[in-house]
PAFILO-89699 format. One record per atom (N, C-alpha, C): residue number from 1; atom name; x, y, z. Coordinates in nm, 2 decimals. Example, Ala and Ser with C-alpha at 12.3 -4.5 7.8 and 13.67 -1.06 7.14 Angstrom:
REM PAFILO-89699
NODE  num  atome      c1      c2      c3
NODE    1      N    1.32   -0.57    0.78
NODE    1     CA    1.23   -0.45    0.78
NODE    1      C    1.32   -0.33    0.78
NODE    2      N    1.28   -0.22    0.71
NODE    2     CA    1.37   -0.11    0.71
NODE    2      C    1.29    0.00    0.79
END
This chain:
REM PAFILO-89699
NODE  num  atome      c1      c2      c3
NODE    1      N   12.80   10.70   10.91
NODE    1     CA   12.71   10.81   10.92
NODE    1      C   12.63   10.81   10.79
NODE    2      N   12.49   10.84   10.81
NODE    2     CA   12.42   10.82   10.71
NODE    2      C   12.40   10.96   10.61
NODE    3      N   12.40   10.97   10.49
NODE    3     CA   12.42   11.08   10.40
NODE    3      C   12.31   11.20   10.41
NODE    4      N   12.20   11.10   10.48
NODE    4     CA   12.03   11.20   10.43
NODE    4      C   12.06   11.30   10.58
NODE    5      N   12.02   11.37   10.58
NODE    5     CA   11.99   11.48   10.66
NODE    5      C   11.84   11.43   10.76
NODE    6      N   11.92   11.50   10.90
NODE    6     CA   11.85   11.43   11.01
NODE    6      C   11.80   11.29   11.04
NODE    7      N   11.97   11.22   10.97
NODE    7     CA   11.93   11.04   10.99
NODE    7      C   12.09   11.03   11.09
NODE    8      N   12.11   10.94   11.13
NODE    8     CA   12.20   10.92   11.18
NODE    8      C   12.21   10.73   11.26
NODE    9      N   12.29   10.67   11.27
NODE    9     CA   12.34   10.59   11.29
NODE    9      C   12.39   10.51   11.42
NODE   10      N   12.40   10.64   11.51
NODE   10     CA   12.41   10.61   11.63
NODE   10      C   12.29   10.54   11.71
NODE   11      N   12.26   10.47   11.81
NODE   11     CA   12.18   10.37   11.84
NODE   11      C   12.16   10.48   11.95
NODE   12      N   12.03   10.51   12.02
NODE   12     CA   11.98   10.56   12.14
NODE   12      C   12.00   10.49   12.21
NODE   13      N   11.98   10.50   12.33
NODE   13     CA   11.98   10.43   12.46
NODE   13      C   11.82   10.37   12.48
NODE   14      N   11.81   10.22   12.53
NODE   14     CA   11.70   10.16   12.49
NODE   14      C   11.60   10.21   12.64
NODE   15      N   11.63   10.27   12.74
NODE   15     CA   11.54   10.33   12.86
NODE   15      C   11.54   10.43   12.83
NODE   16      N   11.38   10.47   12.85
NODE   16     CA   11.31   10.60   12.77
NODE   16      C   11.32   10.69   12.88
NODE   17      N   11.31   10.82   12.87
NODE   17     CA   11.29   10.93   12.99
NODE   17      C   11.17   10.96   12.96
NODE   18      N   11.12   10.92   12.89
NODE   18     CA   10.95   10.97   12.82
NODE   18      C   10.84   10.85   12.92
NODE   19      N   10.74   10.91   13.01
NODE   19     CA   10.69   10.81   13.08
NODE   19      C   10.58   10.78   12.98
NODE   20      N   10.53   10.69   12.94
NODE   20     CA   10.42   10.58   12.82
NODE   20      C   10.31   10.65   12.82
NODE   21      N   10.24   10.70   13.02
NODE   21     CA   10.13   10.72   12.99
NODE   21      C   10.13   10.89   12.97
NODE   22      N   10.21   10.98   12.97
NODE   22     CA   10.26   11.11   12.90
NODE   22      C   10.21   11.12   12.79
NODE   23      N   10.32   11.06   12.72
NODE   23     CA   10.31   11.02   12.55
NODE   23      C   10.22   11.01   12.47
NODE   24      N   10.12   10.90   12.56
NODE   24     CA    9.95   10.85   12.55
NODE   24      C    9.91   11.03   12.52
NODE   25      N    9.91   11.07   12.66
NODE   25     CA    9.83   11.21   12.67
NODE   25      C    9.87   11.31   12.57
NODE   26      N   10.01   11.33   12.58
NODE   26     CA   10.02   11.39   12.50
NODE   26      C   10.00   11.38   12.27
NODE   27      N   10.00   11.26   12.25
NODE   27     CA    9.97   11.24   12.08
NODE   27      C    9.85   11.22   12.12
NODE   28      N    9.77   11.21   12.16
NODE   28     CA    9.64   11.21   12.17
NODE   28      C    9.55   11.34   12.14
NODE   29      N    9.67   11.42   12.13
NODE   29     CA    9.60   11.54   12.07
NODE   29      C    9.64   11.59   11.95
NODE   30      N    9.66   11.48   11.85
NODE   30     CA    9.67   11.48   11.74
NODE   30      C    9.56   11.41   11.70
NODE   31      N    9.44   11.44   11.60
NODE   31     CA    9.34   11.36   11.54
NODE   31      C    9.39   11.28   11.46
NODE   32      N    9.32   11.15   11.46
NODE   32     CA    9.39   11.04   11.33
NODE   32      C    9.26   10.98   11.26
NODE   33      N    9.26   10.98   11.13
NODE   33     CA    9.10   10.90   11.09
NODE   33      C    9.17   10.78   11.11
NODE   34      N    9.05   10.69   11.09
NODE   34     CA    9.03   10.55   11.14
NODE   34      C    9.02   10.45   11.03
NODE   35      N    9.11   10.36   11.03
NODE   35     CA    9.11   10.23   10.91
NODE   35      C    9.07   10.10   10.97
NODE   36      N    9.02   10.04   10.88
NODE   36     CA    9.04    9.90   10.94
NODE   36      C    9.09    9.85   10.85
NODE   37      N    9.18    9.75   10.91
NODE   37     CA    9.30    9.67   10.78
NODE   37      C    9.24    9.53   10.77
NODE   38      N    9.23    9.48   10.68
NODE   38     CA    9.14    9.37   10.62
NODE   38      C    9.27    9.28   10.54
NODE   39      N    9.24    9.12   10.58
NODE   39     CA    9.28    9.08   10.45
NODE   39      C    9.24    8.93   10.49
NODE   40      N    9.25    8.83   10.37
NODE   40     CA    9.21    8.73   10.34
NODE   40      C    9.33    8.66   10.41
NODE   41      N    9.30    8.67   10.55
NODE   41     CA    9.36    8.53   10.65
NODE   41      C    9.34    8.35   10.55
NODE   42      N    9.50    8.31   10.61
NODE   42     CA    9.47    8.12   10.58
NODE   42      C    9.36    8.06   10.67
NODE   43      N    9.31    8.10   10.78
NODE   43     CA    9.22    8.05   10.86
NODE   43      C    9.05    8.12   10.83
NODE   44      N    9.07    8.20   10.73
NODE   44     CA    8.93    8.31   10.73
NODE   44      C    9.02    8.45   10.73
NODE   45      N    8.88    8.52   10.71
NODE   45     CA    8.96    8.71   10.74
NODE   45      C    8.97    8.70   10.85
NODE   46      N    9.05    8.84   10.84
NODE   46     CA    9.12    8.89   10.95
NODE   46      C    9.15    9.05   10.94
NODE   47      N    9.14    9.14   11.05
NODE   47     CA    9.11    9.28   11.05
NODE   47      C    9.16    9.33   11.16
NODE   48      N    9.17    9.44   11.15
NODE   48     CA    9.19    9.53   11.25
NODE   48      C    9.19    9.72   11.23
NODE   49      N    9.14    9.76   11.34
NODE   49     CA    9.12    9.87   11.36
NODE   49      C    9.27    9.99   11.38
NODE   50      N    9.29   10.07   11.28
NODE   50     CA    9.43   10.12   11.28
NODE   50      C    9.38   10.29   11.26
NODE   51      N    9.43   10.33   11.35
NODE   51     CA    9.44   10.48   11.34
NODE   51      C    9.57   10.55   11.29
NODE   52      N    9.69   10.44   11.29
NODE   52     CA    9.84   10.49   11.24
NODE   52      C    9.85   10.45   11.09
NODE   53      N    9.75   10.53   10.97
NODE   53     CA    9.79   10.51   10.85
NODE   53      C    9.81   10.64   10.77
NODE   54      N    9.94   10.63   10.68
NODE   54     CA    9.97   10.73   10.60
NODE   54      C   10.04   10.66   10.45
NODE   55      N    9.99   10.79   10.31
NODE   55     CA   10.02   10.79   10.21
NODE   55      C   10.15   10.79   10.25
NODE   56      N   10.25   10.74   10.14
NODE   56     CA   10.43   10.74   10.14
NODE   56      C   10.48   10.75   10.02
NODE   57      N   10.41   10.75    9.91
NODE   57     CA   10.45   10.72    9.77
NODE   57      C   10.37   10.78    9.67
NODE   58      N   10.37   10.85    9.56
NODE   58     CA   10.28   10.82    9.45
NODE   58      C   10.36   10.75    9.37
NODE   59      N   10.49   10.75    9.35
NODE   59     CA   10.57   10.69    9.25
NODE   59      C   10.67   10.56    9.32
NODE   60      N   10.66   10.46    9.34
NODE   60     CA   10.56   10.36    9.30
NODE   60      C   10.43   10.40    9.42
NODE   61      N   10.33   10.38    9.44
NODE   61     CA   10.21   10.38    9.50
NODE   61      C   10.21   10.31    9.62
NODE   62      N   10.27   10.36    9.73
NODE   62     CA   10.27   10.32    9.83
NODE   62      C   10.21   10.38    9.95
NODE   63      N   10.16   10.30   10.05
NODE   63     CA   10.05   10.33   10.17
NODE   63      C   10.16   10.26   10.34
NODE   64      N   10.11   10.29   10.43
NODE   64     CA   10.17   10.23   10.53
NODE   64      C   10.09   10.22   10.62
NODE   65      N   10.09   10.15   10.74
NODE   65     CA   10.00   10.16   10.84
NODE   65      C   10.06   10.07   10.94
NODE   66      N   10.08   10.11   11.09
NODE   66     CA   10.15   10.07   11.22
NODE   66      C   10.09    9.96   11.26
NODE   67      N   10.13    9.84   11.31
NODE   67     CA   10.09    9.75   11.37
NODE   67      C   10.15    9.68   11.49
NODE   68      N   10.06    9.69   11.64
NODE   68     CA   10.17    9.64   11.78
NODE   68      C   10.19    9.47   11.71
NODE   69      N   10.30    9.51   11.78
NODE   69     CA   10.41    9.38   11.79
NODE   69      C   10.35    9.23   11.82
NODE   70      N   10.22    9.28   11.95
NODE   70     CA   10.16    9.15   12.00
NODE   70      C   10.02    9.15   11.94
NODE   71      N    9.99    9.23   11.83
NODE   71     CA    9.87    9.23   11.78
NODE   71      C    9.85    9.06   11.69
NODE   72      N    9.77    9.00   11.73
NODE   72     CA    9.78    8.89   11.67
NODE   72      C    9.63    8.83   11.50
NODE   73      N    9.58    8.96   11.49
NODE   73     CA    9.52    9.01   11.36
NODE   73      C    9.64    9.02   11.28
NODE   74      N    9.73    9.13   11.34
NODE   74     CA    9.86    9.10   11.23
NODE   74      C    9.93    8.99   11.20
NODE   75      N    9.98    8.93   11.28
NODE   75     CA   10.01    8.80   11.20
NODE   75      C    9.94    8.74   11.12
NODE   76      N    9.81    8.71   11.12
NODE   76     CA    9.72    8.68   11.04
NODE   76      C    9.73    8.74   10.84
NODE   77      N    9.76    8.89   10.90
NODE   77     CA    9.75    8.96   10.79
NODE   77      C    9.91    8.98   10.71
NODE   78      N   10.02    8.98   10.79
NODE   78     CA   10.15    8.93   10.76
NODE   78      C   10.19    8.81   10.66
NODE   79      N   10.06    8.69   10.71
NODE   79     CA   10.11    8.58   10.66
NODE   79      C   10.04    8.59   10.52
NODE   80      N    9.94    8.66   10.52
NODE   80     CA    9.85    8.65   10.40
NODE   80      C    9.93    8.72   10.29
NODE   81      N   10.02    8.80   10.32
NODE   81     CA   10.11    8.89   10.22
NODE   81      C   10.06    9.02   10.14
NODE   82      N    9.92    9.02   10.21
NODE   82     CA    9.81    9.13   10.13
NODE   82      C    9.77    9.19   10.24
NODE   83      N    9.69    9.30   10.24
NODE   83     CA    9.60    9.40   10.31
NODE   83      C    9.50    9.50   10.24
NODE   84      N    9.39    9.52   10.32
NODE   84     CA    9.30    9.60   10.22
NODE   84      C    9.27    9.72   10.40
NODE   85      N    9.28    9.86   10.33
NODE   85     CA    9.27    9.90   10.39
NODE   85      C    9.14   10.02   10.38
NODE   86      N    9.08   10.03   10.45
NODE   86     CA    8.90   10.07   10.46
NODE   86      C    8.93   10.20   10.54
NODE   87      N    8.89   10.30   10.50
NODE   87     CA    8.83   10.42   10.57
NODE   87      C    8.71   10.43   10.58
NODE   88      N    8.70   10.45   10.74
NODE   88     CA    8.58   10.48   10.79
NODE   88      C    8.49   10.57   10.77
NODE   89      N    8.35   10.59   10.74
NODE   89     CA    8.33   10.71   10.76
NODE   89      C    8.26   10.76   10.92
NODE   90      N    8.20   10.86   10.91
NODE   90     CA    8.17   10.88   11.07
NODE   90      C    8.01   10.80   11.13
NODE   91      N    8.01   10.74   11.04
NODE   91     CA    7.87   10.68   11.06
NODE   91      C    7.90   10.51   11.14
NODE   92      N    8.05   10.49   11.09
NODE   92     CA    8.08   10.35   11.13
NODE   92      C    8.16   10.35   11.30
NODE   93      N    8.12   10.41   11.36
NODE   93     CA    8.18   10.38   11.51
NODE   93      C    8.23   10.24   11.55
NODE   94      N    8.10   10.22   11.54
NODE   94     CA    8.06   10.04   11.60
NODE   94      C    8.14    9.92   11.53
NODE   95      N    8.14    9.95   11.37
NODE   95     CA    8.25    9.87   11.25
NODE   95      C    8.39    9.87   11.34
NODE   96      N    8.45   10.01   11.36
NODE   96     CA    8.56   10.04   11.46
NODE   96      C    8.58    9.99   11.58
NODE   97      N    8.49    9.95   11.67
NODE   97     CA    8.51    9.93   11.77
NODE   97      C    8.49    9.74   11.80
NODE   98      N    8.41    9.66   11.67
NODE   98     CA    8.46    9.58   11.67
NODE   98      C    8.56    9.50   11.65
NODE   99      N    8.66    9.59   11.51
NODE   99     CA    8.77    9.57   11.46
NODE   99      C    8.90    9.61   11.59
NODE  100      N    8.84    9.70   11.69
NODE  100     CA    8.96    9.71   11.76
NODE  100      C    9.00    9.60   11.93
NODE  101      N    8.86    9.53   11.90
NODE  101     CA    8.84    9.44   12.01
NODE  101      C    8.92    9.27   11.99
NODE  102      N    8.92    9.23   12.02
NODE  102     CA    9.00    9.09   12.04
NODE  102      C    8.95    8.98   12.04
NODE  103      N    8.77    8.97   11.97
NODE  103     CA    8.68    8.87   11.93
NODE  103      C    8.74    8.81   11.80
NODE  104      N    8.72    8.65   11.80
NODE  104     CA    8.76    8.61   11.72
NODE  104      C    8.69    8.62   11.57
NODE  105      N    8.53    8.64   11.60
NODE  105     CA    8.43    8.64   11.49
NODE  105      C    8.42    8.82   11.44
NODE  106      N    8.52    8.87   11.39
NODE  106     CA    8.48    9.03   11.40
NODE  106      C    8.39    9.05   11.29
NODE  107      N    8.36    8.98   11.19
NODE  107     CA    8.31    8.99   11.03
NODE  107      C    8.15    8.94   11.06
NODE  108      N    8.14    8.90   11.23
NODE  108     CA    7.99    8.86   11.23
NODE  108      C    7.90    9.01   11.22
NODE  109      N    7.84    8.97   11.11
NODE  109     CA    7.71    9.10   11.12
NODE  109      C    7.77    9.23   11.04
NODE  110      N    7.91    9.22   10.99
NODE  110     CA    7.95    9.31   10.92
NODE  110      C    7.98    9.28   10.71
NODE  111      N    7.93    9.37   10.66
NODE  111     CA    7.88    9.27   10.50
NODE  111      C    8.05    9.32   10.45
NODE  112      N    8.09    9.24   10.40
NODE  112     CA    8.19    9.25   10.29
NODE  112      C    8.18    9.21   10.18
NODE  113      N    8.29    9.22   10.06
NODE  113     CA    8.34    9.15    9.96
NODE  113      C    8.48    9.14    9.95
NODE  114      N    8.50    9.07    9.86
NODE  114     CA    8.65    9.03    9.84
NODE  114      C    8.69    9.13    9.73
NODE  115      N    8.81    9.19    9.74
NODE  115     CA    8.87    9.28    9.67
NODE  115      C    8.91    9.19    9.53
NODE  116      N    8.92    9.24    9.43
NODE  116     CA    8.92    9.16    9.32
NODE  116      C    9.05    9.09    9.32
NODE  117      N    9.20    9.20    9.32
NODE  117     CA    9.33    9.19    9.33
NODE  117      C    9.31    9.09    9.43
NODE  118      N    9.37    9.15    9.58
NODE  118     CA    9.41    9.02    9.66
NODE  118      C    9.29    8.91    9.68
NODE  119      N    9.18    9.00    9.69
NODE  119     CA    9.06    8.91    9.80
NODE  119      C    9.07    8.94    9.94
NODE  120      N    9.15    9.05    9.98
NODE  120     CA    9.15    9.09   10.08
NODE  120      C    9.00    9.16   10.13
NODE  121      N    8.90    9.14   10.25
NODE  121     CA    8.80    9.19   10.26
NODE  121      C    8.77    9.38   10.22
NODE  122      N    8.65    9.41   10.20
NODE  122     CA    8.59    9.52   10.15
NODE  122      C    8.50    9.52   10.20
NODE  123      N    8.50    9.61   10.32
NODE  123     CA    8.38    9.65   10.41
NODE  123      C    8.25    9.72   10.31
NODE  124      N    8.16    9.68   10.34
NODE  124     CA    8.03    9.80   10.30
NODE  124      C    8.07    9.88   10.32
NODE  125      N    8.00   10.02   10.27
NODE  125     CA    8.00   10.10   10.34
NODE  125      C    8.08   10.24   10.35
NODE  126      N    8.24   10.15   10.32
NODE  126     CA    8.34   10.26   10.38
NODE  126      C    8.35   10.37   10.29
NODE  127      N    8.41   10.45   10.31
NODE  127     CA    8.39   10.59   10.23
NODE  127      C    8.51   10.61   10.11
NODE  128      N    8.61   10.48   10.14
NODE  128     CA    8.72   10.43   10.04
NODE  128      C    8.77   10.33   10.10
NODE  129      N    8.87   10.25   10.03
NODE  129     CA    8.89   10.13   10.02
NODE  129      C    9.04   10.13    9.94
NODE  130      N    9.11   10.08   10.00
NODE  130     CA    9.28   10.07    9.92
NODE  130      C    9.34    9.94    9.96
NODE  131      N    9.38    9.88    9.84
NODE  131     CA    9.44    9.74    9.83
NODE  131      C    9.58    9.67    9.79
NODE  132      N    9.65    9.63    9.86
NODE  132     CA    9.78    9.66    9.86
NODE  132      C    9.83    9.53    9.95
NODE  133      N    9.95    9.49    9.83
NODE  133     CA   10.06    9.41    9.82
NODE  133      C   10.15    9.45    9.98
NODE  134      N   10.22    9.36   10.06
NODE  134     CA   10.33    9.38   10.17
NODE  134      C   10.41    9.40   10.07
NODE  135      N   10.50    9.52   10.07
NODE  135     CA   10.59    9.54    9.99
NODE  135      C   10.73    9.54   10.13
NODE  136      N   10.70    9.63   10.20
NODE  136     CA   10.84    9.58   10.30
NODE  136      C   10.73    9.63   10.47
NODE  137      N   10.79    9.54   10.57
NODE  137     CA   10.79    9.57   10.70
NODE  137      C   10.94    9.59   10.77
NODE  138      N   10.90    9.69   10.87
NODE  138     CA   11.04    9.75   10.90
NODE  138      C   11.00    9.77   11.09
NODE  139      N   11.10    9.72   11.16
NODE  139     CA   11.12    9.69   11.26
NODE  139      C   11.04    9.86   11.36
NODE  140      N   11.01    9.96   11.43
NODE  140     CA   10.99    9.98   11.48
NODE  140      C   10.97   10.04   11.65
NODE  141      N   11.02   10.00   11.75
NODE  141     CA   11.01   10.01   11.91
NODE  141      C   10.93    9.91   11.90
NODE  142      N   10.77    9.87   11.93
NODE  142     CA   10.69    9.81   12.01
NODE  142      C   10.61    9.77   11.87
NODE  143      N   10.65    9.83   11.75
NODE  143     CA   10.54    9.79   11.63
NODE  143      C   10.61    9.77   11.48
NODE  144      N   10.55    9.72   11.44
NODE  144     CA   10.58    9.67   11.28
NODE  144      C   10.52    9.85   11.18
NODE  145      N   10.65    9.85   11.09
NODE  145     CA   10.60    9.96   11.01
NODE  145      C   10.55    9.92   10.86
NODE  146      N   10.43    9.89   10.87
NODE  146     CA   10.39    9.78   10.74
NODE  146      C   10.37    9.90   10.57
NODE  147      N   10.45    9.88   10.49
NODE  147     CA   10.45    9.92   10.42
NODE  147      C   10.39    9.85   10.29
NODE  148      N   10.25    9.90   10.18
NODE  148     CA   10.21    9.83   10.11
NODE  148      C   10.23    9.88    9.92
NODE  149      N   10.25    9.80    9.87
NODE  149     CA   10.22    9.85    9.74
NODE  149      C   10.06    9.82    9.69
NODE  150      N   10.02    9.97    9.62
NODE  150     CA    9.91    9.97    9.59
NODE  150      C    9.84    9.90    9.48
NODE  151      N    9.76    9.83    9.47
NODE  151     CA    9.73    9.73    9.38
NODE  151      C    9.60    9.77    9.29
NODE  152      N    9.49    9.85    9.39
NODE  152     CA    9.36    9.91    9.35
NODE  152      C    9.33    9.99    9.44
NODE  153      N    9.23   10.08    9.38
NODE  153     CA    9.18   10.16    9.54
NODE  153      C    9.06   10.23    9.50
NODE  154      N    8.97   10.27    9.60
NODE  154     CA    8.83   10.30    9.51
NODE  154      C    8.76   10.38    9.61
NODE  155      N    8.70   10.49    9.58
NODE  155     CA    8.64   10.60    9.67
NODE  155      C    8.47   10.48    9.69
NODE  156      N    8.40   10.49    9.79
NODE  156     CA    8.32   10.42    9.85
NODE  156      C    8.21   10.48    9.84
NODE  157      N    8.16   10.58    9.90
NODE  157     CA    8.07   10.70    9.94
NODE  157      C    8.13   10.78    9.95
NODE  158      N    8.05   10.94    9.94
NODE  158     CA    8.05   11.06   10.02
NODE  158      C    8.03   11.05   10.16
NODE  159      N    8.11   11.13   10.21
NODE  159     CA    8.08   11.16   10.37
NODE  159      C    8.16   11.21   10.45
NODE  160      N    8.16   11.19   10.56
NODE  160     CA    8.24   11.22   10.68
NODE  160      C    8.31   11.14   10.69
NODE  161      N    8.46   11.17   10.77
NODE  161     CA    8.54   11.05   10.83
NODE  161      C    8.48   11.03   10.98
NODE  162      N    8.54   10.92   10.99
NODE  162     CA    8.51   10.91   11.15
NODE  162      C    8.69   10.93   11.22
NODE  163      N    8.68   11.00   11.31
NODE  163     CA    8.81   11.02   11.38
NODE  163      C    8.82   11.00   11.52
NODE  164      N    9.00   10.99   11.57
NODE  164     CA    9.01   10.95   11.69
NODE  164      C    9.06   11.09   11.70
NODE  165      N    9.08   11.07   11.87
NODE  165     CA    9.11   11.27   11.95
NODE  165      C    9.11   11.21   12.09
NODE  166      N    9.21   11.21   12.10
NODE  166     CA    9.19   11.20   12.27
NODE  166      C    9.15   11.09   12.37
NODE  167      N    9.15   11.00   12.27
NODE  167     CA    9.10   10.88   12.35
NODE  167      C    8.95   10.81   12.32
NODE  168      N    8.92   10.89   12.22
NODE  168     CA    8.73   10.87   12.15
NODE  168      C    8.75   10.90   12.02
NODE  169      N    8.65   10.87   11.97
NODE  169     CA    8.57   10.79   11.80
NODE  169      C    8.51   10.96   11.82
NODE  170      N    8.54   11.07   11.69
NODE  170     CA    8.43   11.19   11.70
NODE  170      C    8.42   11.18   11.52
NODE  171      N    8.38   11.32   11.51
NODE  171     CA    8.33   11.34   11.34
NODE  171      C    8.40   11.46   11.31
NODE  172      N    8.44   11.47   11.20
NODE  172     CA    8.51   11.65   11.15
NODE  172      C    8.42   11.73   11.08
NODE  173      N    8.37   11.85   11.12
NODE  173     CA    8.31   11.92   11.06
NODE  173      C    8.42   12.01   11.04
NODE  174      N    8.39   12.08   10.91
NODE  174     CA    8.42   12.13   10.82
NODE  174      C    8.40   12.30   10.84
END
């Protein structure tokens, strides 16, 4: 038995009573801003569009962000050992929606630079920009829980985020 409070050691039963498309409906009514995770692929960059990212650390500086299991941008990004992760602002829909698509060429038509630390890509544009070491991945249900140490990070512009709600790209007003 584990010491921390509200941890425990017993194994659940691996058949859910929770039906998938429920679940869908129901976190969907949680807003999430929108990242795209960048890094300096062995084959070229490589990216992807993440709505599952959170702070975890100031001491050491650590970030996290979810990745499916069959996502094959992540491997890409796994192997490289780095990630650069981009917040959107609400102006970038389209940047999002090519990052969440399954084209091989996603960086066509989109400007970057290489982050100094890894070289992991830096979108134009974004409203901030955070650059970060794989420090650990941790197994999950259906996804990787990628955890990064922070290496650099840098506010981009002023603006809006762009956010997910329900199934769609909107804006937060204030």
């Amino acid at each position: 038995m584990s010491d921390m409070p509200g941890t425990s050691t017993s194994s659940a039963s691996s058949a859910s009573a929770v039906d998938g498309a429920r679940f869908r409906q129901v976190l969907g009514h949680f807003p999430t801003g929108v990242t795209v995770i960048t890094a300096a692929g062995v084959d070229g960059p490589a990216g992807m569009c993440v709505g599952s990212f959170a702070s975890v650390s100031l001491d050491p500086p650590l970030v996290a962000f979810f990745a499916g299991k069959s996502s094959t941008s992540y491997t890409a990004i796994a192997a490289a050992g780095h990630y650069c992760v981009n917040i959107l602002g609400d102006d970038q829909e389209e940047v999002a929606r090519v990052f969440a698509g399954q084209g091989d060429d996603k960086y066509s038509g989109i400007g970057w630079r290489p982050s100094v630390a890894t070289g992991a890509p830096v979108l134009n544009d974004v409203l901030a920009w955070i650059d970060c070491r794989i420090d650990a991945v941790h197994e999950a249900g259906d996804h990787w829980i990628v955890v990064g140490r922070v290496l650099d990070l840098e506010i981009g512009r002023e603006g809006g985020p762009l956010v997910f709600f329900r199934g769609g790209f909107g804006r937060y007003t204030a």
